[in-house]
N, CA and C atoms of all chains as a GROMACS GRO file, in nm:
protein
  552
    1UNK      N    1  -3.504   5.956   4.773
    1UNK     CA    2  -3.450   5.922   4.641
    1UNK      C    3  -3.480   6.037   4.544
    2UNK      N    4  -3.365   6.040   4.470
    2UNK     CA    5  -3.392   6.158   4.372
    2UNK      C    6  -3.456   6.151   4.254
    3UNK      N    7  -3.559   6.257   4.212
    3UNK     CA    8  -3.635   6.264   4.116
    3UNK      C    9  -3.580   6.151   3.941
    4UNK      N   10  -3.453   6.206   3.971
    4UNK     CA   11  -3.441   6.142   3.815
    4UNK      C   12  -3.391   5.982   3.833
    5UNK      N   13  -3.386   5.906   3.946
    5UNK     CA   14  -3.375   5.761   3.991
    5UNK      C   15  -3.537   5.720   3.974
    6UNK      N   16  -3.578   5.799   4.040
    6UNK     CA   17  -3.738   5.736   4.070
    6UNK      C   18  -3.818   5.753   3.883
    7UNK      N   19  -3.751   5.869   3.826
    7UNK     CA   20  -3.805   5.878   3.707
    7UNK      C   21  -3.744   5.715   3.635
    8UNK      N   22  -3.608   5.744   3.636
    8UNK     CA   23  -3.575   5.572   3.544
    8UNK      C   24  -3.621   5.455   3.574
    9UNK      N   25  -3.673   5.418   3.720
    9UNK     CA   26  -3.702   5.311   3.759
    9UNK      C   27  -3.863   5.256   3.713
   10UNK      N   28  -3.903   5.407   3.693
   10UNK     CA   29  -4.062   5.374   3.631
   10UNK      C   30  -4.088   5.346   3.495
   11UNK      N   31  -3.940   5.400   3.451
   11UNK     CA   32  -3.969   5.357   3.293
   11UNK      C   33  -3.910   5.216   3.295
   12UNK      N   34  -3.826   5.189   3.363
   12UNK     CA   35  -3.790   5.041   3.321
   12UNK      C   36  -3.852   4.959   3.398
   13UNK      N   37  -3.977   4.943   3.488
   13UNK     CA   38  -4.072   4.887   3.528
   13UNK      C   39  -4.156   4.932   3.467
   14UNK      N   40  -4.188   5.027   3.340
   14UNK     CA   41  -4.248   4.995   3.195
   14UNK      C   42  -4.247   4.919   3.127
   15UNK      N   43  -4.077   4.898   3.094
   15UNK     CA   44  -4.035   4.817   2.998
   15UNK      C   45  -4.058   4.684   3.032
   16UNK      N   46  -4.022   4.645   3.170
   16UNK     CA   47  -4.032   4.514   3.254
   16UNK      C   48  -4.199   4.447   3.217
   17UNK      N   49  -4.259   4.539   3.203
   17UNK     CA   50  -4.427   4.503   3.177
   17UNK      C   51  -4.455   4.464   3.070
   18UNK      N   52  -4.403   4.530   2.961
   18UNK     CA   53  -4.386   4.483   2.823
   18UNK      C   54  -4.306   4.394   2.805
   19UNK      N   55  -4.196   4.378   2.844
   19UNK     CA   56  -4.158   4.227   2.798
   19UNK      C   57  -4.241   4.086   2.840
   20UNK      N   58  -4.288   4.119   2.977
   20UNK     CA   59  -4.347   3.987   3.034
   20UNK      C   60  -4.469   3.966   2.950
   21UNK      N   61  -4.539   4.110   2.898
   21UNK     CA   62  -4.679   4.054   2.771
   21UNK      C   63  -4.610   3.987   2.649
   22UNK      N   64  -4.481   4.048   2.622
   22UNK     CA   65  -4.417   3.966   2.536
   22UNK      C   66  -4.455   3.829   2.507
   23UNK      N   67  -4.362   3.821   2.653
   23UNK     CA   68  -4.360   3.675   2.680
   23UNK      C   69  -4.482   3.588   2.673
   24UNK      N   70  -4.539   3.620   2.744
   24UNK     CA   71  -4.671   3.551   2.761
   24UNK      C   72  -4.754   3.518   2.645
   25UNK      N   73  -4.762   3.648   2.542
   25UNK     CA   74  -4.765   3.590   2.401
   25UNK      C   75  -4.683   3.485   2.326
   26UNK      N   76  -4.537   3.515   2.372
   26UNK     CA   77  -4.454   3.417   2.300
   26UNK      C   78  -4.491   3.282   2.319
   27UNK      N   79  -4.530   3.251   2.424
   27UNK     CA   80  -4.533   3.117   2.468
   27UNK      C   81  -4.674   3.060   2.474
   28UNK      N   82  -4.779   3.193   2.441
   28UNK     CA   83  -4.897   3.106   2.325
   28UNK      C   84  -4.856   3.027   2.222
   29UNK      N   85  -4.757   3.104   2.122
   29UNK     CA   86  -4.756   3.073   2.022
   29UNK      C   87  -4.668   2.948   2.031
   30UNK      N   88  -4.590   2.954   2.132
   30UNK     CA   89  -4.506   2.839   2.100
   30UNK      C   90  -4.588   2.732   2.181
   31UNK      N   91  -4.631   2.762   2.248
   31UNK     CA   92  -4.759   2.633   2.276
   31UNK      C   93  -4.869   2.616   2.142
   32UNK      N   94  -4.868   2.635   2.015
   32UNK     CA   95  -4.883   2.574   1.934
   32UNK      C   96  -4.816   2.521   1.859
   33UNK      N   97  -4.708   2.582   1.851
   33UNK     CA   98  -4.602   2.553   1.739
   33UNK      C   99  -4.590   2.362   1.820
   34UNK      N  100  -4.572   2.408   1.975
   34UNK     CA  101  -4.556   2.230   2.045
   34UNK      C  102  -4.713   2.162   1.996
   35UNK      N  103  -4.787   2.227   1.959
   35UNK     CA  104  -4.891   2.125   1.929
   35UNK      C  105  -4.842   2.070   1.777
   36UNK      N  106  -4.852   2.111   1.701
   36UNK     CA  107  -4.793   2.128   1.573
   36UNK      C  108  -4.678   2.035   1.568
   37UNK      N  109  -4.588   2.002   1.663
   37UNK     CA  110  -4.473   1.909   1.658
   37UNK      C  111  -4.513   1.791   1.692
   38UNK      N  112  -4.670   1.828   1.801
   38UNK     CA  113  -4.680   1.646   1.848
   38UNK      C  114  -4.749   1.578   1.748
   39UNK      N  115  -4.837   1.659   1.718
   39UNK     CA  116  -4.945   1.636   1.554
   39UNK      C  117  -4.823   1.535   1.438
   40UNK      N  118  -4.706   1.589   1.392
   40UNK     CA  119  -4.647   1.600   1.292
   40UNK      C  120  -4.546   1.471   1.354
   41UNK      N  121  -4.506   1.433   1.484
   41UNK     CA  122  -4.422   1.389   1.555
   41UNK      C  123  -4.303   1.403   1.483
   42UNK      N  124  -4.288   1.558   1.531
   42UNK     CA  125  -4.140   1.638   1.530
   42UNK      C  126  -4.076   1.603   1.673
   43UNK      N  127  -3.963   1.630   1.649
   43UNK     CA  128  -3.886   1.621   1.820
   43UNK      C  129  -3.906   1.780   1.825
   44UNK      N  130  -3.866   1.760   2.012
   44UNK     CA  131  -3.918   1.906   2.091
   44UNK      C  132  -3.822   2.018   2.035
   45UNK      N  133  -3.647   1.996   2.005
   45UNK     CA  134  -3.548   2.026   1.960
   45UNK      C  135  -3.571   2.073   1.791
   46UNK      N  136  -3.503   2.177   1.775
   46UNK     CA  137  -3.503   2.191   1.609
   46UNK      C  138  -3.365   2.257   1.625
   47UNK      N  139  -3.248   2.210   1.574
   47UNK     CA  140  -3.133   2.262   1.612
   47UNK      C  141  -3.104   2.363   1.491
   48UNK      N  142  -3.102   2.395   1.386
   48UNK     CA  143  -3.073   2.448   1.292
   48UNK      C  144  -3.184   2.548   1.317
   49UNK      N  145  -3.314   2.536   1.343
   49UNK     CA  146  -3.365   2.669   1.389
   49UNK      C  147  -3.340   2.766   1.494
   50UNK      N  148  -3.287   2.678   1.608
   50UNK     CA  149  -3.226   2.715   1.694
   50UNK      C  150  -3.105   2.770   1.667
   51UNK      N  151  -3.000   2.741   1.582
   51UNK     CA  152  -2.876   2.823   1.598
   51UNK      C  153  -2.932   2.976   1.522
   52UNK      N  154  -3.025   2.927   1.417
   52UNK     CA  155  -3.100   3.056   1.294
   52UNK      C  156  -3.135   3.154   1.417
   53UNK      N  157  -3.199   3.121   1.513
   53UNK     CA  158  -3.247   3.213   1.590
   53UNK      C  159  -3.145   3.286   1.667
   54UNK      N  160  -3.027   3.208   1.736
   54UNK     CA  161  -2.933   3.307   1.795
   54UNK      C  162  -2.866   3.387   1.710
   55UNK      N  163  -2.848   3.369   1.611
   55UNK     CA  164  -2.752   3.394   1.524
   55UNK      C  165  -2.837   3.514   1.458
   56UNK      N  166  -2.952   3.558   1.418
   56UNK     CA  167  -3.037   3.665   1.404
   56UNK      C  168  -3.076   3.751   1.519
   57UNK      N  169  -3.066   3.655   1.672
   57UNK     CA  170  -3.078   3.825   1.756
   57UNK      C  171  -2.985   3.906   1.795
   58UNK      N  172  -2.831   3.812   1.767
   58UNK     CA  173  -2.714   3.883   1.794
   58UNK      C  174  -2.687   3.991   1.683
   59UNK      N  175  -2.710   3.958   1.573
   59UNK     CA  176  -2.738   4.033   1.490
   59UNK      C  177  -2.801   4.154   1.482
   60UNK      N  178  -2.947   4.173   1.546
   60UNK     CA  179  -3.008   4.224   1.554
   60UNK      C  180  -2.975   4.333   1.695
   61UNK      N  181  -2.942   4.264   1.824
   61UNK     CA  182  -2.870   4.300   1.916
   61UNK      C  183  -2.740   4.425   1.903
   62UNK      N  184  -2.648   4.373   1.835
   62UNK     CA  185  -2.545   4.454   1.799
   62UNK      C  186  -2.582   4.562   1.722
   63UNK      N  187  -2.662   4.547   1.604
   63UNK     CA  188  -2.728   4.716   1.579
   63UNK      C  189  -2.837   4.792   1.682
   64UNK      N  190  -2.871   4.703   1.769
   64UNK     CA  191  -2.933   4.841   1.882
   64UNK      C  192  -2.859   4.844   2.001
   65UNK      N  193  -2.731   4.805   1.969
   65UNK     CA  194  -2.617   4.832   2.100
   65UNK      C  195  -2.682   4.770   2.222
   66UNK      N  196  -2.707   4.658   2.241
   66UNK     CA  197  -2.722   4.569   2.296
   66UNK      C  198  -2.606   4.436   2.270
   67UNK      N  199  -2.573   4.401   2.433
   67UNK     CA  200  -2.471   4.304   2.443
   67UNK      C  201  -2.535   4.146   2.365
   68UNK      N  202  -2.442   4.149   2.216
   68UNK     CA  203  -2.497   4.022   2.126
   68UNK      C  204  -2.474   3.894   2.245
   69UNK      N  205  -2.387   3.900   2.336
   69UNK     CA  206  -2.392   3.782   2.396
   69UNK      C  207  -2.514   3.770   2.509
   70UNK      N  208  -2.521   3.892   2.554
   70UNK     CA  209  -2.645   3.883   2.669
   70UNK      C  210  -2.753   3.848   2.572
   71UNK      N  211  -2.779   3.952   2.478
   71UNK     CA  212  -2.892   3.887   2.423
   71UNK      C  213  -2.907   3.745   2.400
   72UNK      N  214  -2.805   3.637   2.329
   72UNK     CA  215  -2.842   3.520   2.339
   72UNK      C  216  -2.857   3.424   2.432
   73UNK      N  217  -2.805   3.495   2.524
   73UNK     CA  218  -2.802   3.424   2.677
   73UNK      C  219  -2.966   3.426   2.725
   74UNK      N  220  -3.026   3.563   2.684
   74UNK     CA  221  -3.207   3.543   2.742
   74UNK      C  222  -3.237   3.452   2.640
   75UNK      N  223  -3.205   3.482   2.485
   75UNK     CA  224  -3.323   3.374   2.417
   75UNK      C  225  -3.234   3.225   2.411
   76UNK      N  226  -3.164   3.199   2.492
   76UNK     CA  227  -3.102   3.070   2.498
   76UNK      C  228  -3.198   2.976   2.651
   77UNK      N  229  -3.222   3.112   2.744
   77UNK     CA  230  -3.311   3.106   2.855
   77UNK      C  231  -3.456   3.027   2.781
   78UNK      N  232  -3.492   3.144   2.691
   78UNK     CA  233  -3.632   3.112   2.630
   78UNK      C  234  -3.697   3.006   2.557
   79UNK      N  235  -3.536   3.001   2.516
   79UNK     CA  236  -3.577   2.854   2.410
   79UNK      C  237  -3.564   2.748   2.490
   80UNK      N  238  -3.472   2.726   2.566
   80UNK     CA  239  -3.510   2.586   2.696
   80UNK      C  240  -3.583   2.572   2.749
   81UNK      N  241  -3.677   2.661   2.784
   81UNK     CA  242  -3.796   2.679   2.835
   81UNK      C  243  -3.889   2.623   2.801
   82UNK      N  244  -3.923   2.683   2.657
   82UNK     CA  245  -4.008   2.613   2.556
   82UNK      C  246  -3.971   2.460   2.487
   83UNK      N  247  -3.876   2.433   2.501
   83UNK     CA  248  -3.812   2.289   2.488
   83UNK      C  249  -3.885   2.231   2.598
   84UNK      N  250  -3.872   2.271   2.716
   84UNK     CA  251  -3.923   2.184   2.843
   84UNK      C  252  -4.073   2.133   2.815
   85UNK      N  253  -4.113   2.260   2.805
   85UNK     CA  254  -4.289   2.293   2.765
   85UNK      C  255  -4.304   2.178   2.606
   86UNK      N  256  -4.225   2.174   2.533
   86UNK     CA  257  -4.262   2.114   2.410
   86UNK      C  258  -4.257   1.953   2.455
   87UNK      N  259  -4.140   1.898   2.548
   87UNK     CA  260  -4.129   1.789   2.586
   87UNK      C  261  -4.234   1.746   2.672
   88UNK      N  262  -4.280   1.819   2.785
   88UNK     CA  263  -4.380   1.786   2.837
   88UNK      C  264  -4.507   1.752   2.782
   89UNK      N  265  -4.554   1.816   2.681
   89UNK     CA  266  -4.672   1.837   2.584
   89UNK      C  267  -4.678   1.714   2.490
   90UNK      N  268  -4.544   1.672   2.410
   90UNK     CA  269  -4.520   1.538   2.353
   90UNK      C  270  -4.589   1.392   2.407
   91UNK      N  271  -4.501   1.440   2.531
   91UNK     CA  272  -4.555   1.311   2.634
   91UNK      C  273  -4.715   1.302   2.672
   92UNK      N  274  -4.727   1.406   2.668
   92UNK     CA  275  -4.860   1.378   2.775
   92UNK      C  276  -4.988   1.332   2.635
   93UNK      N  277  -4.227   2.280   0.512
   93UNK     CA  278  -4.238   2.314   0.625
   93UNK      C  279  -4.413   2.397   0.606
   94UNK      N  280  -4.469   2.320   0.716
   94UNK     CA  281  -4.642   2.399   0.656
   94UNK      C  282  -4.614   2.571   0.694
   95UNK      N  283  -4.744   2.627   0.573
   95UNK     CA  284  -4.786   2.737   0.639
   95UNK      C  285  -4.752   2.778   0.782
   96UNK      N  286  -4.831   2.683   0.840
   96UNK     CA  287  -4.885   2.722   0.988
   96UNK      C  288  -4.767   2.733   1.076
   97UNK      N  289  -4.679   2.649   1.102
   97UNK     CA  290  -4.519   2.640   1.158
   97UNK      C  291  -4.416   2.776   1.120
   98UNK      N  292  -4.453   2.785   0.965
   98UNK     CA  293  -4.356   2.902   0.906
   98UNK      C  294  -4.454   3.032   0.972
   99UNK      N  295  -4.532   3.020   0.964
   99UNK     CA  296  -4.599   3.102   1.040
   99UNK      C  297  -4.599   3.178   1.148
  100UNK      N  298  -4.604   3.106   1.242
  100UNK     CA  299  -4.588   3.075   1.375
  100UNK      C  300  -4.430   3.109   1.449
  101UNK      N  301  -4.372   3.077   1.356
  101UNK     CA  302  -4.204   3.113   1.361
  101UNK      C  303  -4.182   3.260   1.333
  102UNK      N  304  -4.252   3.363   1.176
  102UNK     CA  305  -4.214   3.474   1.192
  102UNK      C  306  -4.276   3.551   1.294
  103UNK      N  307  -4.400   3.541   1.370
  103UNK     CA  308  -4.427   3.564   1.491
  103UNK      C  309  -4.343   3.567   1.637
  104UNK      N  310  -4.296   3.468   1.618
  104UNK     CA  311  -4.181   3.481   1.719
  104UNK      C  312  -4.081   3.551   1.674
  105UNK      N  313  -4.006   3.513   1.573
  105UNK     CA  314  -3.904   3.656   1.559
  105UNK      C  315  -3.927   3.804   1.576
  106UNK      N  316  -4.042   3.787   1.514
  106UNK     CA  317  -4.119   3.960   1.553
  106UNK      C  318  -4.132   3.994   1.690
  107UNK      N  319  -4.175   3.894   1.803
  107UNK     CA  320  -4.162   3.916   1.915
  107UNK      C  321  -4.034   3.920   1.978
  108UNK      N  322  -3.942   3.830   1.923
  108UNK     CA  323  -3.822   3.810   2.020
  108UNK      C  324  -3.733   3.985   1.946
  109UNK      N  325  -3.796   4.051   1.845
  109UNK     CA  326  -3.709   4.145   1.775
  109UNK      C  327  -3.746   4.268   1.872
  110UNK      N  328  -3.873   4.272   1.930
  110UNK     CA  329  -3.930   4.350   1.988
  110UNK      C  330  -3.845   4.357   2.108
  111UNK      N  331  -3.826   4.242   2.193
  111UNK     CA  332  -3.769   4.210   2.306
  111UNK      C  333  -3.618   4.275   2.299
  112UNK      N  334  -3.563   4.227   2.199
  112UNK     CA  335  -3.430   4.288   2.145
  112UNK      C  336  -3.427   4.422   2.197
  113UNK      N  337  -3.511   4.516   2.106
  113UNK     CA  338  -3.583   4.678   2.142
  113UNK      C  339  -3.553   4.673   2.242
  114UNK      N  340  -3.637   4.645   2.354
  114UNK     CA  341  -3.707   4.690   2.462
  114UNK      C  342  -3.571   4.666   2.565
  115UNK      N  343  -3.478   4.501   2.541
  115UNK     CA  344  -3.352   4.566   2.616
  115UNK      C  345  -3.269   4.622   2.607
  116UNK      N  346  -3.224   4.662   2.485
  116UNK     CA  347  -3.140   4.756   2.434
  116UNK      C  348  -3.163   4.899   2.533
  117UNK      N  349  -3.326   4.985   2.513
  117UNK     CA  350  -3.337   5.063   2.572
  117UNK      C  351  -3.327   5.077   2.698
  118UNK      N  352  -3.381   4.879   2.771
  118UNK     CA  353  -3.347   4.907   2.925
  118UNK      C  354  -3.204   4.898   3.004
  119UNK      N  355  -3.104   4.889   2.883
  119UNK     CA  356  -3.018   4.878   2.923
  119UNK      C  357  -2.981   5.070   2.880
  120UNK      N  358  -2.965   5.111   2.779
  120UNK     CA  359  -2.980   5.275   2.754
  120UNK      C  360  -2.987   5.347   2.969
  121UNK      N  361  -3.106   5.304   3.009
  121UNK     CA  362  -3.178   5.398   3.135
  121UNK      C  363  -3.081   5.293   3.196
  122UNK      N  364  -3.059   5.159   3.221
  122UNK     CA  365  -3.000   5.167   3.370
  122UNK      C  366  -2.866   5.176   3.342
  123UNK      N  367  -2.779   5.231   3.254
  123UNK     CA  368  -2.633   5.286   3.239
  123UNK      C  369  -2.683   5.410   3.314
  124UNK      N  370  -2.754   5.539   3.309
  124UNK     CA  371  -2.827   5.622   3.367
  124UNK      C  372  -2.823   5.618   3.494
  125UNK      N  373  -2.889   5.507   3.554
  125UNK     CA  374  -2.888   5.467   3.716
  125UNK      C  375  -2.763   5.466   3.760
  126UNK      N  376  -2.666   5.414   3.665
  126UNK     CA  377  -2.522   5.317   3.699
  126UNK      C  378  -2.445   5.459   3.727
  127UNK      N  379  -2.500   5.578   3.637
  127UNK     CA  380  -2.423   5.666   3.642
  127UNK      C  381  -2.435   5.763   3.771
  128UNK      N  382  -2.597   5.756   3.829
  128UNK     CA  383  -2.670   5.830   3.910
  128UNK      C  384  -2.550   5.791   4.056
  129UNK      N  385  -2.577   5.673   4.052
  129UNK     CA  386  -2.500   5.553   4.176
  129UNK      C  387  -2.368   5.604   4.180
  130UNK      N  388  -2.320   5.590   4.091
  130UNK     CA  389  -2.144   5.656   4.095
  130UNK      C  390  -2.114   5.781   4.182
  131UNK      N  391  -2.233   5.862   4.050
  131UNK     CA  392  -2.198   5.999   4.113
  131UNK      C  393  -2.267   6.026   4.319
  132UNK      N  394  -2.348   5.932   4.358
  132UNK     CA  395  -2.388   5.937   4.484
  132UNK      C  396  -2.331   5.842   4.610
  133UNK      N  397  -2.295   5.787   4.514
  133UNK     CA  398  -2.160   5.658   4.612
  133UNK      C  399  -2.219   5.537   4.653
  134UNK      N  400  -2.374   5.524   4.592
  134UNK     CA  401  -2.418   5.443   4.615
  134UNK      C  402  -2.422   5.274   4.585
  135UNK      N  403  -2.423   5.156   4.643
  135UNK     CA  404  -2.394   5.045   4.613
  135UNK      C  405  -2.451   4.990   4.433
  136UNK      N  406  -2.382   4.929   4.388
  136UNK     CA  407  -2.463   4.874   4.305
  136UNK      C  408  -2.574   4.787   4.296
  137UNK      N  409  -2.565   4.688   4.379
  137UNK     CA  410  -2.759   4.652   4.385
  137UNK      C  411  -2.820   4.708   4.526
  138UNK      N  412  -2.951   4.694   4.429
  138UNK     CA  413  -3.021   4.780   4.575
  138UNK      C  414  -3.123   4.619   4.611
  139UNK      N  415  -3.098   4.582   4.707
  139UNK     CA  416  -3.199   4.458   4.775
  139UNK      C  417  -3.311   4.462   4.760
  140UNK      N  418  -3.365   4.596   4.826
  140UNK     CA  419  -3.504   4.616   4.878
  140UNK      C  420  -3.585   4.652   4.698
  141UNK      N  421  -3.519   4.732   4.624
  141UNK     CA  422  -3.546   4.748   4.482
  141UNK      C  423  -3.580   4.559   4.398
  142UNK      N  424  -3.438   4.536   4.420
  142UNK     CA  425  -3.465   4.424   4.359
  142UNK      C  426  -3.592   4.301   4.392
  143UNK      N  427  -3.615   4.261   4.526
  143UNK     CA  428  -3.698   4.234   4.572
  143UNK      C  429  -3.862   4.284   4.504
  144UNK      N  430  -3.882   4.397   4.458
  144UNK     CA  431  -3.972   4.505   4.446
  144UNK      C  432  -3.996   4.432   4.327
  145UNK      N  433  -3.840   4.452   4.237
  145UNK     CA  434  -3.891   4.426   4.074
  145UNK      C  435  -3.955   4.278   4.043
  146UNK      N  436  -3.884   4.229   4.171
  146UNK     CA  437  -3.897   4.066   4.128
  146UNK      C  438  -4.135   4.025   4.122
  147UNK      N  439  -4.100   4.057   4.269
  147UNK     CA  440  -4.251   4.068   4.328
  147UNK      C  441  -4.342   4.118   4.217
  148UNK      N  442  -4.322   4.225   4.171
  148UNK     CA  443  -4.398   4.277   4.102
  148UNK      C  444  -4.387   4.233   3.952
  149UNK      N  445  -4.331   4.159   3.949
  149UNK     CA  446  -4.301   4.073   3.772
  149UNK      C  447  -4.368   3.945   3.758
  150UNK      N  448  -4.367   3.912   3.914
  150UNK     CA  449  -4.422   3.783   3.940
  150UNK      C  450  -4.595   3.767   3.932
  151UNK      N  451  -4.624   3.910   3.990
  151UNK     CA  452  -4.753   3.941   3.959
  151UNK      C  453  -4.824   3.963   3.811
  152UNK      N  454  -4.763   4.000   3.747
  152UNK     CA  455  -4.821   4.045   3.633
  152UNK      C  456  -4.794   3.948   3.567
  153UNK      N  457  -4.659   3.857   3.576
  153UNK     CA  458  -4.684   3.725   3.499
  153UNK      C  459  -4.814   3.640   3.515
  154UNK      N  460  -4.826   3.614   3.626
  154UNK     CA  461  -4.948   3.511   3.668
  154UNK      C  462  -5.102   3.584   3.585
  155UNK      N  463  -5.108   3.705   3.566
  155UNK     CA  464  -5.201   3.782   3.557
  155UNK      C  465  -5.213   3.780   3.385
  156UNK      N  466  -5.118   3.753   3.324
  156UNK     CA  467  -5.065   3.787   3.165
  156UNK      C  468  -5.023   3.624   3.099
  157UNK      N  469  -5.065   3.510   3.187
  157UNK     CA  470  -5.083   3.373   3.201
  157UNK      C  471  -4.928   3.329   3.165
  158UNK      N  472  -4.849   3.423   3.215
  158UNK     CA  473  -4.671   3.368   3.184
  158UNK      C  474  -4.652   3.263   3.337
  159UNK      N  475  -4.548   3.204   3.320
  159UNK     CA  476  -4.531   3.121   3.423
  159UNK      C  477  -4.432   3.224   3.521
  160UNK      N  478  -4.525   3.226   3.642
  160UNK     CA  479  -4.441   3.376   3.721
  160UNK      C  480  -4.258   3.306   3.785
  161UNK      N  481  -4.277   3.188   3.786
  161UNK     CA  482  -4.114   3.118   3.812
  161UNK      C  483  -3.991   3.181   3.646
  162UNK      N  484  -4.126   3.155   3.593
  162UNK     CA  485  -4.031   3.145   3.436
  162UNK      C  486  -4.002   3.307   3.447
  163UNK      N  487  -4.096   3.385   3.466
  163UNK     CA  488  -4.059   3.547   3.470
  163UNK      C  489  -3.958   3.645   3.534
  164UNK      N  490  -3.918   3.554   3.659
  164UNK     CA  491  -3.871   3.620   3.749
  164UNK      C  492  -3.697   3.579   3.729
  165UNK      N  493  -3.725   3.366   3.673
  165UNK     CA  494  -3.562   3.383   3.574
  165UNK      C  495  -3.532   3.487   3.520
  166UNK      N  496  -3.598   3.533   3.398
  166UNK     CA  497  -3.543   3.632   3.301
  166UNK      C  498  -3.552   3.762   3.368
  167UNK      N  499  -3.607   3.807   3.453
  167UNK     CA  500  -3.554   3.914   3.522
  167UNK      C  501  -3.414   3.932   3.603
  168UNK      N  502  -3.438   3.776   3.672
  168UNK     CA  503  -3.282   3.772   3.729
  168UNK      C  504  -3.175   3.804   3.652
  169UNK      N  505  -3.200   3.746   3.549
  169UNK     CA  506  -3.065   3.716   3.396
  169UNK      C  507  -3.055   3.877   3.415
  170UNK      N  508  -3.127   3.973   3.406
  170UNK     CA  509  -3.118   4.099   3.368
  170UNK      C  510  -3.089   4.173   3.447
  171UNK      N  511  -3.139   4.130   3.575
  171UNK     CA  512  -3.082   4.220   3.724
  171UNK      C  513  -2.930   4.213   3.689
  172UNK      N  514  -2.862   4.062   3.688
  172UNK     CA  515  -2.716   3.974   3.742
  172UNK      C  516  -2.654   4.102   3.647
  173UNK      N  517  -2.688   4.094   3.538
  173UNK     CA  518  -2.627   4.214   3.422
  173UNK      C  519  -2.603   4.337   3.472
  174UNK      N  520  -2.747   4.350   3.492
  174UNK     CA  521  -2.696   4.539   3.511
  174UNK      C  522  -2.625   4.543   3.618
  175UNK      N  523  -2.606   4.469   3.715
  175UNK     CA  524  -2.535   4.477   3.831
  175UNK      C  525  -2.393   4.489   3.804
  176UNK      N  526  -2.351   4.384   3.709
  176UNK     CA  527  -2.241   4.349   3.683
  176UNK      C  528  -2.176   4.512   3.607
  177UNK      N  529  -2.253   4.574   3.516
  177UNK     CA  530  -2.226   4.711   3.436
  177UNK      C  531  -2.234   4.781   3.572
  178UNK      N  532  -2.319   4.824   3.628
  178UNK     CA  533  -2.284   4.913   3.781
  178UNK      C  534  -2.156   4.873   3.779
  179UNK      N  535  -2.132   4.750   3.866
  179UNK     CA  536  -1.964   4.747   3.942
  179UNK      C  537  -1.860   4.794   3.818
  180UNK      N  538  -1.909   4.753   3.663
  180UNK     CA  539  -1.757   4.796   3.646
  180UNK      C  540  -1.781   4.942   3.586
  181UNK      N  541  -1.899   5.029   3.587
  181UNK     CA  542  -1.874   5.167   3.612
  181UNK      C  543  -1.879   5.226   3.730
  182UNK      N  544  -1.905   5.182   3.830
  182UNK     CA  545  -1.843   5.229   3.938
  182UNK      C  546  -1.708   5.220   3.967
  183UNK      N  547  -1.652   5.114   3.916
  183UNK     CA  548  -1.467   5.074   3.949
  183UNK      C  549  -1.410   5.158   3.855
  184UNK      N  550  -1.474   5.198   3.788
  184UNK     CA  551  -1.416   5.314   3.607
  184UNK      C  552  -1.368   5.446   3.694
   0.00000   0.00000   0.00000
């Protein structure tokens, strides 16, 4: 394999590393924010924050030339996720 | 809406803005690859690669307390993509 394949693949198994600390932070926080909803008995759902949020990374997306739809497609991933995690947490 | 929630929320945007970043650029390098592939005739996904990224995402999730199932979704989401940009710059 040629030098400048093996060079891109290391930077974006950089990047791959940093997003997953991302993540892993993200979903501290939103494992409080779910504490915070069971405390308050919010539902797991916040729909108007939820559209606020797609609607700001496409935004945000399209000025760093990033596909506004892919982008909402991961944080559409992310936020069901944390829906699951918030529902589970309610219950228990 | 308390402090702590409003809180907790611009934290996540700050993270999910970061995330934004970070694919924007990883999408920047694997147009790069997409282009490398063209010019070498090579397929658009590579198995044994993908396999690699997955494995190794899975690790550092568990390690970075992300859920390594939940990690390896959002990698997929991102593989299915760039794959999809390969084939249609390779068909270009």
């Amino acid at each position: 394999m040629e030098y400048g394949l093996k060079d891109l693949r290391t930077s974006l198994d950089n990047i791959d590393s940093a997003i997953v600390y991302l993540l892993a932070e993200r979903f501290r926080l939103t494992h409080k924010v779910g504490v915070y909803k069971k405390q308050h008995h919010l539902k797991p759902v916040d729909s108007s924050r939820e559209a606020a949020q797609l609607e700001r990374i496409s935004e945000l997306a399209a000025k760093s030339g990033l596909d506004p739809a892919f982008a909402r497609k991961v944080l559409q991933l992310i936020i069901d996720e944390v829906v699951e995690h918030h529902k589970k947490l309610i219950a228990s």
